[in-house]
N, CA, C, O and CB atoms as a CASP TS submission, in Angstrom:
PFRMAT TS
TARGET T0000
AUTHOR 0000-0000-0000
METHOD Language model
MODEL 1
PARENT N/A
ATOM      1  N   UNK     1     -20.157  -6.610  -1.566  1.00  0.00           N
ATOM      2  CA  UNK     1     -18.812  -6.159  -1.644  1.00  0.00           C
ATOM      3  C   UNK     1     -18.158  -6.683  -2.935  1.00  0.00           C
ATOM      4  O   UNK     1     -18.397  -7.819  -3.346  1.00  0.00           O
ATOM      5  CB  UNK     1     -18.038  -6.602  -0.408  1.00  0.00           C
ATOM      6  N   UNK     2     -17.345  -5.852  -3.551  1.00  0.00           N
ATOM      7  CA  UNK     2     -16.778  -6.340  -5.203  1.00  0.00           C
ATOM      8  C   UNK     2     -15.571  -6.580  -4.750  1.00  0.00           C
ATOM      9  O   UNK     2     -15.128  -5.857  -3.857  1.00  0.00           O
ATOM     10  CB  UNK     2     -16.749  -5.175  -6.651  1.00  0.00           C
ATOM     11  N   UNK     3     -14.861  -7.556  -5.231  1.00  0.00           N
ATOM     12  CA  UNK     3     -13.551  -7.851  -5.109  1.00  0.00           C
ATOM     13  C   UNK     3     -12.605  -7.741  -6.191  1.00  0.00           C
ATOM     14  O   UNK     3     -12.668  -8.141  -7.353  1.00  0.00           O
ATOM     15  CB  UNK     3     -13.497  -8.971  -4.703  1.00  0.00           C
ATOM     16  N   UNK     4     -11.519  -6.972  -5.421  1.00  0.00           N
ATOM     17  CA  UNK     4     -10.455  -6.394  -6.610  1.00  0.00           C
ATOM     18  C   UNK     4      -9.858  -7.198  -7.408  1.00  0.00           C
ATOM     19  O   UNK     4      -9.538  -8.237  -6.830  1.00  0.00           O
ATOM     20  CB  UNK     4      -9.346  -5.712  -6.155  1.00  0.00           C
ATOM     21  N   UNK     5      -9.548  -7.160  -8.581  1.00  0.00           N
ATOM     22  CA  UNK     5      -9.132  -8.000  -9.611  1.00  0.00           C
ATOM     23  C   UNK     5      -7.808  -8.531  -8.760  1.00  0.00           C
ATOM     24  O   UNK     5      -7.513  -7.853  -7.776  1.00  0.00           O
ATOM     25  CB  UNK     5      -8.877  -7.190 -11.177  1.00  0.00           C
ATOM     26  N   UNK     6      -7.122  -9.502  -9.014  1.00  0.00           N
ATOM     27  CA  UNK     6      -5.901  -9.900  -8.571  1.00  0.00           C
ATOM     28  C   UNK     6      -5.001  -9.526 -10.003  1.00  0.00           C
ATOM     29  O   UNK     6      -5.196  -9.983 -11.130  1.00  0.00           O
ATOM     30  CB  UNK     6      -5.929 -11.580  -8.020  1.00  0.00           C
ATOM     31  N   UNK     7      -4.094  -8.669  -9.622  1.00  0.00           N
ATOM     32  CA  UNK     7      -3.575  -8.029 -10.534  1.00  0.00           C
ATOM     33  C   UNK     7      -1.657  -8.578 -10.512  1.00  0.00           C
ATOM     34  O   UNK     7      -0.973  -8.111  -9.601  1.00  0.00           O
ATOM     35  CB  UNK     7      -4.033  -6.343 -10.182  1.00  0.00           C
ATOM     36  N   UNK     8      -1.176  -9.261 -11.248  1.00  0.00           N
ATOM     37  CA  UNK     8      -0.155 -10.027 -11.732  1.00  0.00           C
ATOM     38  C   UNK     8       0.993  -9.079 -12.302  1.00  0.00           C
ATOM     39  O   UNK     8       0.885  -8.012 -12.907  1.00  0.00           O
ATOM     40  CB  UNK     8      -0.718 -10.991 -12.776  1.00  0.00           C
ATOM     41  N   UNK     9       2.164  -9.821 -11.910  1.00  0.00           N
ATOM     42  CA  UNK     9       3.052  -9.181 -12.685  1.00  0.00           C
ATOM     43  C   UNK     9       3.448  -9.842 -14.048  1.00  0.00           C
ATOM     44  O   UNK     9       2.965 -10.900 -14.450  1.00  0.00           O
ATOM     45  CB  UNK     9       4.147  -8.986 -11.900  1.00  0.00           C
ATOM     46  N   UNK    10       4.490  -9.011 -14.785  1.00  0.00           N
ATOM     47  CA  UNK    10       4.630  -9.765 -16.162  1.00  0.00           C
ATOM     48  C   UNK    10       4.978 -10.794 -16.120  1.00  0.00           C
ATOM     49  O   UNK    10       4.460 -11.508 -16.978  1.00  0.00           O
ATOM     50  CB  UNK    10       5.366  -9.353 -17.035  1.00  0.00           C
ATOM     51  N   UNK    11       6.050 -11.532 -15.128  1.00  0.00           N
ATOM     52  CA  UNK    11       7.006 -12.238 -15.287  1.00  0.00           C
ATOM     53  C   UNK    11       5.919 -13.369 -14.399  1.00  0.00           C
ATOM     54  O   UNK    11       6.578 -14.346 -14.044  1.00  0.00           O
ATOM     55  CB  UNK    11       8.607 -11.634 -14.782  1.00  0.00           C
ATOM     56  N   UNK    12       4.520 -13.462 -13.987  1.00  0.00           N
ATOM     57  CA  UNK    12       4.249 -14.268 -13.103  1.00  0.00           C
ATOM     58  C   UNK    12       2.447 -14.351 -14.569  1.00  0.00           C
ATOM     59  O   UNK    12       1.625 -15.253 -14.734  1.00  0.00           O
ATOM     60  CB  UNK    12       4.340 -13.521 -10.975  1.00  0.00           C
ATOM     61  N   UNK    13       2.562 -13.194 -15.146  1.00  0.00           N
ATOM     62  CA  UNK    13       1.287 -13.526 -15.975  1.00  0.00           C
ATOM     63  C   UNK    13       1.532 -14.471 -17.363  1.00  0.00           C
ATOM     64  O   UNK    13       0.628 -15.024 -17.990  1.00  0.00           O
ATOM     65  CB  UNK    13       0.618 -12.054 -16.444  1.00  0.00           C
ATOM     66  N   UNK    14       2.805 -14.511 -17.648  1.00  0.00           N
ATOM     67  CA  UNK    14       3.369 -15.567 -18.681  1.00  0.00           C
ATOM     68  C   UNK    14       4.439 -16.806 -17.961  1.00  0.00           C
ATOM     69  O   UNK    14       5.130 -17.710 -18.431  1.00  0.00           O
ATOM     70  CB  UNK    14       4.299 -14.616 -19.907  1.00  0.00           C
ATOM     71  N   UNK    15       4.236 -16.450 -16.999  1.00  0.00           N
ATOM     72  CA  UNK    15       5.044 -18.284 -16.354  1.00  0.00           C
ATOM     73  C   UNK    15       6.227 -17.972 -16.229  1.00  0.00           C
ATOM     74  O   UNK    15       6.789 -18.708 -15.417  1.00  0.00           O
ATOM     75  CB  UNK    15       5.114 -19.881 -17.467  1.00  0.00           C
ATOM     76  N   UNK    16       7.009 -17.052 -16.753  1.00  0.00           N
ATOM     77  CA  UNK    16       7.993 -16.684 -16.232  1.00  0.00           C
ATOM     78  C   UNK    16       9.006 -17.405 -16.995  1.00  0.00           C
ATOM     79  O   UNK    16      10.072 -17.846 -16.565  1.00  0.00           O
ATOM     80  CB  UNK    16       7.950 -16.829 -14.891  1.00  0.00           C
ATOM     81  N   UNK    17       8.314 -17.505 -18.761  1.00  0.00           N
ATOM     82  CA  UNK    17       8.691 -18.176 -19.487  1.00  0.00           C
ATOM     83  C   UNK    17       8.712 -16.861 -20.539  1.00  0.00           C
ATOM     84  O   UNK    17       7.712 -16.293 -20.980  1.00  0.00           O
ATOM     85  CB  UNK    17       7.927 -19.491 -19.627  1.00  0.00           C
ATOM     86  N   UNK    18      10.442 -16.450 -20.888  1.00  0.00           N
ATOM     87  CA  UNK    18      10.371 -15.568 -22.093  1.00  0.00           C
ATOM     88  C   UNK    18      11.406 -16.226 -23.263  1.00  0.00           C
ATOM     89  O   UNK    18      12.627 -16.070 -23.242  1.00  0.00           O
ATOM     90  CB  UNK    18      10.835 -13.937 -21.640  1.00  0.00           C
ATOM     91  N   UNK    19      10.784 -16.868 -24.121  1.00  0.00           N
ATOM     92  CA  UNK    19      11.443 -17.484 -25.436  1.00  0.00           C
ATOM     93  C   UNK    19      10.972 -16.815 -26.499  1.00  0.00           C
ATOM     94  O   UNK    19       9.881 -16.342 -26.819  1.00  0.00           O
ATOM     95  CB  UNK    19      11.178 -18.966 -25.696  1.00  0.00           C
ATOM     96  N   UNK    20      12.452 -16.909 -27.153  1.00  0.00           N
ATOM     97  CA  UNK    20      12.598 -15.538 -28.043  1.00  0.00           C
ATOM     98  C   UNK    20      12.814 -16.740 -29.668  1.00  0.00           C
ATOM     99  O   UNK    20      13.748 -16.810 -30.467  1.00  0.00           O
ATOM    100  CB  UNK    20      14.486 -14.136 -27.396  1.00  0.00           C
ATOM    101  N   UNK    21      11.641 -17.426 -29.605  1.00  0.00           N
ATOM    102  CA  UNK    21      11.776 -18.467 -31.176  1.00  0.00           C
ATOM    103  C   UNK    21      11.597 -17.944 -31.943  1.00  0.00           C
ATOM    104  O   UNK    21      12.422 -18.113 -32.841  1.00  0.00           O
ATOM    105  CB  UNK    21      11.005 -19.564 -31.587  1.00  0.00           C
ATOM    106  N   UNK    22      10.179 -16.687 -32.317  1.00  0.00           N
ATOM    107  CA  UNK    22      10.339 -16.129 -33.132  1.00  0.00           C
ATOM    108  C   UNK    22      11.559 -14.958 -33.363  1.00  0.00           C
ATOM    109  O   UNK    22      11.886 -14.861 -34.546  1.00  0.00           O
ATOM    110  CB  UNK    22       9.290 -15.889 -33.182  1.00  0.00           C
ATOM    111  N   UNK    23      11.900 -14.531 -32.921  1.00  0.00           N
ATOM    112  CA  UNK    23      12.834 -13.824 -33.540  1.00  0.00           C
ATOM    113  C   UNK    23      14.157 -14.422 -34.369  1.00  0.00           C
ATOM    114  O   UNK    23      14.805 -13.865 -35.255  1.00  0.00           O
ATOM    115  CB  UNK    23      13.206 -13.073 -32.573  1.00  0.00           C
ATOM    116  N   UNK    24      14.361 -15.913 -33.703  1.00  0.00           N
ATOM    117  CA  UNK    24      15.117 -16.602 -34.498  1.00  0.00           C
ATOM    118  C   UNK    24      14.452 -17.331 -35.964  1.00  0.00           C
ATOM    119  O   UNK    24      14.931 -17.349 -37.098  1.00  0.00           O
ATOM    120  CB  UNK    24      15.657 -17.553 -33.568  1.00  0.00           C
ATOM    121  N   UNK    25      13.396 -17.804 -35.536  1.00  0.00           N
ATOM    122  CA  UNK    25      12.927 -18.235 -37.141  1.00  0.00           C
ATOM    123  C   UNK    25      12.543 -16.685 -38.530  1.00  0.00           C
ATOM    124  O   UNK    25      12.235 -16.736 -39.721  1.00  0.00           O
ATOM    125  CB  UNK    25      11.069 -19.297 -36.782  1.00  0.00           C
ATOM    126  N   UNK    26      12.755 -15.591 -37.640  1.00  0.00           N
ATOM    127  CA  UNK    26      12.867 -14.763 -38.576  1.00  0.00           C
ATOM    128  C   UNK    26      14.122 -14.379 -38.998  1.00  0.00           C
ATOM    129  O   UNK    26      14.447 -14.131 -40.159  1.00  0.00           O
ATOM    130  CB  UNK    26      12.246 -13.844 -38.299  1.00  0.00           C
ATOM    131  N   UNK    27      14.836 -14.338 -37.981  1.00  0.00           N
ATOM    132  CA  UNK    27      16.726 -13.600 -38.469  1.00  0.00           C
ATOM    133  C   UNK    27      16.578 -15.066 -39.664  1.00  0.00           C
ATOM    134  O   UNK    27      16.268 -14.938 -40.848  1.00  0.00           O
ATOM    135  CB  UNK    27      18.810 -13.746 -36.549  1.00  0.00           C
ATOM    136  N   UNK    28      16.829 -16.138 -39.106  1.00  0.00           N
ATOM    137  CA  UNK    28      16.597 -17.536 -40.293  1.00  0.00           C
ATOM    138  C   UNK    28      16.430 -17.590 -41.497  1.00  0.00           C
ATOM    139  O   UNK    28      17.279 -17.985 -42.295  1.00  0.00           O
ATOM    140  CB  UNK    28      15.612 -18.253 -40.187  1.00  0.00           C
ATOM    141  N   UNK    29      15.244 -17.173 -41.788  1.00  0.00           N
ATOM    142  CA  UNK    29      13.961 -17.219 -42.720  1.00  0.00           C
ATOM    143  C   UNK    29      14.878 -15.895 -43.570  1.00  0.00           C
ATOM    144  O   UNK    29      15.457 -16.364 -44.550  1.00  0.00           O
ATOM    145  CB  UNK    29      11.996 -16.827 -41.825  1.00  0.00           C
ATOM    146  N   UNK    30      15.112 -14.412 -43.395  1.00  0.00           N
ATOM    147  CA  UNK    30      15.742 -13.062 -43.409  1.00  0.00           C
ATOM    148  C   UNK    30      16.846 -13.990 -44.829  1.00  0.00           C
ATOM    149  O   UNK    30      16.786 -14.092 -46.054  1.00  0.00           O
ATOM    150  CB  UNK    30      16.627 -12.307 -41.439  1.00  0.00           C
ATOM    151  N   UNK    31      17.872 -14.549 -43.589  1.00  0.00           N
ATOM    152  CA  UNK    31      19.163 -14.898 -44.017  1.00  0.00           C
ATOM    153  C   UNK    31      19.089 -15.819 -44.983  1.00  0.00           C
ATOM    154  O   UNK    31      20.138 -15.875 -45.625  1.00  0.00           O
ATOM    155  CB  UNK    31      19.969 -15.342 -43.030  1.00  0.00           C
ATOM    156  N   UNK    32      18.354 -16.480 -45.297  1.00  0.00           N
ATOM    157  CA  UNK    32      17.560 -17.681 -45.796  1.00  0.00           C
ATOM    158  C   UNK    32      17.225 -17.529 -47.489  1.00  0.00           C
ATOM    159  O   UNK    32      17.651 -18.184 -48.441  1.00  0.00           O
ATOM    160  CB  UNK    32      16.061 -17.758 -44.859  1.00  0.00           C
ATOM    161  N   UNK    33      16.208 -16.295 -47.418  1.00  0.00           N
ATOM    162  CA  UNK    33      15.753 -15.487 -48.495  1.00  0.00           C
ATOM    163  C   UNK    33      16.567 -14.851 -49.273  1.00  0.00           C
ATOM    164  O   UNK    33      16.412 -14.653 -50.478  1.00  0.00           O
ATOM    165  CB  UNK    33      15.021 -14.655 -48.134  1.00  0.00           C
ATOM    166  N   UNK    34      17.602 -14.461 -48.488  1.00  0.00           N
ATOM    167  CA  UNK    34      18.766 -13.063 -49.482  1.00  0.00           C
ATOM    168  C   UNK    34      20.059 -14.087 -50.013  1.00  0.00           C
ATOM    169  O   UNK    34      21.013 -13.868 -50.760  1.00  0.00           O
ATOM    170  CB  UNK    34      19.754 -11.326 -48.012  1.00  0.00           C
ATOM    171  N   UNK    35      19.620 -15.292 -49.265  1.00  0.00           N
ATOM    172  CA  UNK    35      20.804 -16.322 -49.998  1.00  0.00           C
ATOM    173  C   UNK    35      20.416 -16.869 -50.940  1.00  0.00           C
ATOM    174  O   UNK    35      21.235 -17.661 -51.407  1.00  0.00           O
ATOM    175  CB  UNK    35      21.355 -17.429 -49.294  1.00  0.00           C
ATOM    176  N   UNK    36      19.376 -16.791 -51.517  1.00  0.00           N
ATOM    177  CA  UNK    36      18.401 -17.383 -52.560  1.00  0.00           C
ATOM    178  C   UNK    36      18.314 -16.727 -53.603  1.00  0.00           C
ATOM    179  O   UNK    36      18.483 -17.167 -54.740  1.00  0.00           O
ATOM    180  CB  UNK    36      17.136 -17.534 -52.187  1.00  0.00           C
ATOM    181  N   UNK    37      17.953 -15.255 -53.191  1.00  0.00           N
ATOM    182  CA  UNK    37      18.083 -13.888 -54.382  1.00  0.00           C
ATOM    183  C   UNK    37      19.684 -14.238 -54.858  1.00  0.00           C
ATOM    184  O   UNK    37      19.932 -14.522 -56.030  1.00  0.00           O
ATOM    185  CB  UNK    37      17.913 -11.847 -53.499  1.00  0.00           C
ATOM    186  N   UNK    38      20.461 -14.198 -54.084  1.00  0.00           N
ATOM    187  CA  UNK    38      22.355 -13.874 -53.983  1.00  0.00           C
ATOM    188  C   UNK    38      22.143 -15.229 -55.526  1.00  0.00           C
ATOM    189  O   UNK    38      22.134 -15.064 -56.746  1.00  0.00           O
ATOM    190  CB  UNK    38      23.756 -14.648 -51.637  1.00  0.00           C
ATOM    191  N   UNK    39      22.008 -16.453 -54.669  1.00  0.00           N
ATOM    192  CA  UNK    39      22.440 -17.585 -55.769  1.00  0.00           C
ATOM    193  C   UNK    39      21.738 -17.133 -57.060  1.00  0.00           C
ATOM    194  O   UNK    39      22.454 -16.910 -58.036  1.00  0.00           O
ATOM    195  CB  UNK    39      21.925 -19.247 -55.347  1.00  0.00           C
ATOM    196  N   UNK    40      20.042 -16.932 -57.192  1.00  0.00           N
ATOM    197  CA  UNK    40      19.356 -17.035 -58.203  1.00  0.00           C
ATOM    198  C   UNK    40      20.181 -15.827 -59.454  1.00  0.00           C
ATOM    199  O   UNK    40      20.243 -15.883 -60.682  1.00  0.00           O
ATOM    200  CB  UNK    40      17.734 -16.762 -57.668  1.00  0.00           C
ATOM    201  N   UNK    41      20.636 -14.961 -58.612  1.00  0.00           N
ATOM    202  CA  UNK    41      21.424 -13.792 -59.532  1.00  0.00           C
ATOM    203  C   UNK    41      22.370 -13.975 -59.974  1.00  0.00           C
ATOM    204  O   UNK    41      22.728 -13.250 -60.903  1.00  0.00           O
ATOM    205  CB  UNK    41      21.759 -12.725 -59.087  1.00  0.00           C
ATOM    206  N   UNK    42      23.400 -15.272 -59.403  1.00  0.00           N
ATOM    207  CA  UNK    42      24.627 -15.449 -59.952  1.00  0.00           C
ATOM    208  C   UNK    42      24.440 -16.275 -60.617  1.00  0.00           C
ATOM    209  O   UNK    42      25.247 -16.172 -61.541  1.00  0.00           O
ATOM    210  CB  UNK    42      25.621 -15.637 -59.294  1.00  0.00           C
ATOM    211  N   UNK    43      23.537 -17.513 -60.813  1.00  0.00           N
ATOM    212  CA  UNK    43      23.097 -18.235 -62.030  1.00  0.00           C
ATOM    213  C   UNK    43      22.292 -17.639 -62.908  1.00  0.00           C
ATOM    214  O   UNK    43      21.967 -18.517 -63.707  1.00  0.00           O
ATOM    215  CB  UNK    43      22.491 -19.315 -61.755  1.00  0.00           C
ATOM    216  N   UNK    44      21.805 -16.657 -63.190  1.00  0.00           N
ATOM    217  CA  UNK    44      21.179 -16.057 -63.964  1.00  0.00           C
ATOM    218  C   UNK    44      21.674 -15.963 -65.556  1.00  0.00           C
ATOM    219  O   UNK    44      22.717 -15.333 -65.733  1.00  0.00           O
ATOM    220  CB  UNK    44      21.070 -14.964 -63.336  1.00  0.00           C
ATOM    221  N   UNK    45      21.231 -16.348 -66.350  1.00  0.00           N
ATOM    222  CA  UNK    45      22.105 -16.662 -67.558  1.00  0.00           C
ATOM    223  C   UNK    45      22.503 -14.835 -68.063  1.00  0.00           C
ATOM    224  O   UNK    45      21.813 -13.855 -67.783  1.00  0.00           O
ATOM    225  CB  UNK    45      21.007 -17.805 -68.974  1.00  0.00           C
ATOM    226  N   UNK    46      23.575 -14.847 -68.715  1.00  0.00           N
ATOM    227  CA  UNK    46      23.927 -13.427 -69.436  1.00  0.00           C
ATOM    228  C   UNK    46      23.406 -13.052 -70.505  1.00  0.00           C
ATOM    229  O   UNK    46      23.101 -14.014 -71.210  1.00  0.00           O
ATOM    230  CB  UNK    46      25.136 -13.261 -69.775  1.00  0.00           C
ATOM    231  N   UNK    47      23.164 -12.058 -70.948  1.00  0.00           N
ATOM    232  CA  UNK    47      22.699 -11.329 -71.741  1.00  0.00           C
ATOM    233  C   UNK    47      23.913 -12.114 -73.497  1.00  0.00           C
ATOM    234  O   UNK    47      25.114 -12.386 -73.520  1.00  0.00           O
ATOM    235  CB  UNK    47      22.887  -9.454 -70.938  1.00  0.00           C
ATOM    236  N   UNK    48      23.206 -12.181 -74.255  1.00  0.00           N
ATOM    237  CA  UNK    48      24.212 -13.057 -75.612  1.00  0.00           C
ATOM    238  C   UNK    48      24.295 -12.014 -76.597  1.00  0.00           C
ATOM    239  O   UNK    48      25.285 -11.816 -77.301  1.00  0.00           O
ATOM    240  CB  UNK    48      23.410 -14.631 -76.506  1.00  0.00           C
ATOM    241  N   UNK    49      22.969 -11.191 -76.633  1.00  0.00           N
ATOM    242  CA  UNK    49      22.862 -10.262 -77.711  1.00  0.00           C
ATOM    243  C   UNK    49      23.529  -8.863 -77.544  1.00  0.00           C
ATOM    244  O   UNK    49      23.185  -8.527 -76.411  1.00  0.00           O
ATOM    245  CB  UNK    49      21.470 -10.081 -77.966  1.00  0.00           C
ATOM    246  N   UNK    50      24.309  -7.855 -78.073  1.00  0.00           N
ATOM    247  CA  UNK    50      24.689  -6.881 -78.512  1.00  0.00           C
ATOM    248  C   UNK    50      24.352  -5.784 -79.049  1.00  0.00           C
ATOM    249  O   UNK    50      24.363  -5.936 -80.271  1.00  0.00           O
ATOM    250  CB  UNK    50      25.112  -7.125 -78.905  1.00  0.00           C
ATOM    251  N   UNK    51      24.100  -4.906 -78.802  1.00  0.00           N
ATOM    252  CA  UNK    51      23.475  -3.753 -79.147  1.00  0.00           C
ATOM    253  C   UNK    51      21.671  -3.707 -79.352  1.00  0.00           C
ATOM    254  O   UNK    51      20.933  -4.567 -78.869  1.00  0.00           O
ATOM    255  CB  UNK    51      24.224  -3.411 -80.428  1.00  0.00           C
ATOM    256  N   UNK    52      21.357  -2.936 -79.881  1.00  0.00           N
ATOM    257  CA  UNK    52      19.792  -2.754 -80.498  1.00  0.00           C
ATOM    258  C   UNK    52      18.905  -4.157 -80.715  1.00  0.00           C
ATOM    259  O   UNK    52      19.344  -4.841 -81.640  1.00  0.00           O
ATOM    260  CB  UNK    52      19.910  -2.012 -82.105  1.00  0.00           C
ATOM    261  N   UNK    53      18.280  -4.452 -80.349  1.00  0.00           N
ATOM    262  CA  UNK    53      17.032  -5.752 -80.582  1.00  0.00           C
ATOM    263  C   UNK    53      16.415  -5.423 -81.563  1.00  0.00           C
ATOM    264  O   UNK    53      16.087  -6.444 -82.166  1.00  0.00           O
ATOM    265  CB  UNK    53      15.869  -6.040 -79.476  1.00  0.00           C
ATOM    266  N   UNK    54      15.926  -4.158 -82.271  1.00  0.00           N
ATOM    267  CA  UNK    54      14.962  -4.125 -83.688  1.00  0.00           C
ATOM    268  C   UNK    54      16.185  -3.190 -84.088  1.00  0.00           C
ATOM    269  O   UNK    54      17.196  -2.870 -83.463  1.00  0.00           O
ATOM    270  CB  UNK    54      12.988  -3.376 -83.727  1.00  0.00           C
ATOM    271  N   UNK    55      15.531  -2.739 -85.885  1.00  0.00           N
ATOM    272  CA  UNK    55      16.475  -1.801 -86.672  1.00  0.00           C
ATOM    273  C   UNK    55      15.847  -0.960 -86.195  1.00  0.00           C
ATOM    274  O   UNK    55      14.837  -1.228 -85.543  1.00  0.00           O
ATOM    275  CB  UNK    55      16.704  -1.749 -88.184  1.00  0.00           C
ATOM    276  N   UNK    56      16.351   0.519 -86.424  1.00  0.00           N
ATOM    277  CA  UNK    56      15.877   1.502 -86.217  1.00  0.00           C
ATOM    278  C   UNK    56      14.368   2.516 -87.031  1.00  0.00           C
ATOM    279  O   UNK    56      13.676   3.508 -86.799  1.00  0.00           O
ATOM    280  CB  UNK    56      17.012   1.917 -86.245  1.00  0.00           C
ATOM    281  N   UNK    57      14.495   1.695 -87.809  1.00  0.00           N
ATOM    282  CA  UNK    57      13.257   2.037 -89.542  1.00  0.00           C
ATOM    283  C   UNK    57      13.079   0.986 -90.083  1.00  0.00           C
ATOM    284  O   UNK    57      13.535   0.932 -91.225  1.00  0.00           O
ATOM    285  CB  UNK    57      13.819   3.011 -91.027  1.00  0.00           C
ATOM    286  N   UNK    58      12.224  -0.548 -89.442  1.00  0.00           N
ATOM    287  CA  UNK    58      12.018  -1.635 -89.865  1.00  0.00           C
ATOM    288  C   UNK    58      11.611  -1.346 -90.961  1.00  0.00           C
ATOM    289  O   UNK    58      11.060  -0.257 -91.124  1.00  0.00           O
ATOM    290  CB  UNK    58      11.357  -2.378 -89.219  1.00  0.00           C
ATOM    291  N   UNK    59      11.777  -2.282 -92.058  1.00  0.00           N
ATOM    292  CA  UNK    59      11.394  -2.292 -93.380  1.00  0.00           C
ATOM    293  C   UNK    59      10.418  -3.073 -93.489  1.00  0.00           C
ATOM    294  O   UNK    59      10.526  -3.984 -92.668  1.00  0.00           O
ATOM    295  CB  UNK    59      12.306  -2.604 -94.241  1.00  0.00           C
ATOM    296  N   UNK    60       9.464  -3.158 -94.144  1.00  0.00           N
ATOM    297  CA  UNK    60       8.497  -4.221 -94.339  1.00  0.00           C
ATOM    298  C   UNK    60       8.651  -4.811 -95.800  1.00  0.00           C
ATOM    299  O   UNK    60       8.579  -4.185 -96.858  1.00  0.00           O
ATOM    300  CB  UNK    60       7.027  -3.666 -94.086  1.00  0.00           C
ATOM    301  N   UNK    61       8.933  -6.481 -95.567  1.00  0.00           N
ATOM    302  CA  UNK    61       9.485  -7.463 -96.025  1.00  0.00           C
ATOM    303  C   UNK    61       9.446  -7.104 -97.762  1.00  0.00           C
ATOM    304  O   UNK    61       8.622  -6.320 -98.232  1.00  0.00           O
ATOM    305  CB  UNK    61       8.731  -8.784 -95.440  1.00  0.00           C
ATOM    306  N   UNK    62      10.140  -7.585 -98.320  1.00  0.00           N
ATOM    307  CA  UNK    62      10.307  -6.798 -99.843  1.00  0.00           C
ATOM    308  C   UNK    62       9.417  -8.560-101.065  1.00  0.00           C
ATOM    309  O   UNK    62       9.843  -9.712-101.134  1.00  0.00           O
ATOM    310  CB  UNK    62      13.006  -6.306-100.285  1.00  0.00           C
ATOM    311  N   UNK    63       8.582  -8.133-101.530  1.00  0.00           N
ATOM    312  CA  UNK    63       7.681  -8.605-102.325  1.00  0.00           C
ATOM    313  C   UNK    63       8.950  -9.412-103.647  1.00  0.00           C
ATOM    314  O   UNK    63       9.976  -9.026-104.205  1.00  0.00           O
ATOM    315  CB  UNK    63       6.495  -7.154-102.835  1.00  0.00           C
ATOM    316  N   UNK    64       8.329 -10.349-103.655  1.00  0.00           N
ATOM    317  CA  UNK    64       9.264 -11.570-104.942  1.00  0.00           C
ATOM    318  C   UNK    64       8.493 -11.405-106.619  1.00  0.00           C
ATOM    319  O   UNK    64       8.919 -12.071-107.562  1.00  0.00           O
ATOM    320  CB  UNK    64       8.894 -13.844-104.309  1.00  0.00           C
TER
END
């Protein structure tokens, strides 16, 4: 004779223990990260230079 599995409910197959840690070390971690981008962007040094970085028809250097 085979005997039927003993078949459990959810709340009796995990102890009847539902902790929700990860979801807090992620909202955390989330809030954590975008406060980091936020700061790193507002210290970010500014731009000093003005217009164009090369001339438009570099010249090559004029002979002495």
């Amino acid at each position: 004779m085979v005997e039927q599995p003993e078949k459990l409910t959810t709340n009796e197959a995990r102890g009847g223990v539902g902790l929700n840690v990860v979801r807090y070390v992620l909202i955390i971690s989330v809030i954590l990260a975008v406060a980091a981008m936020v700061i790193t962007y507002l210290n970010a040094p500014s731009p000093t230079q003005q217009g164009a970085t090369t001339s438009p028809d570099p010249q090559p250097p004029a002979a002495s």
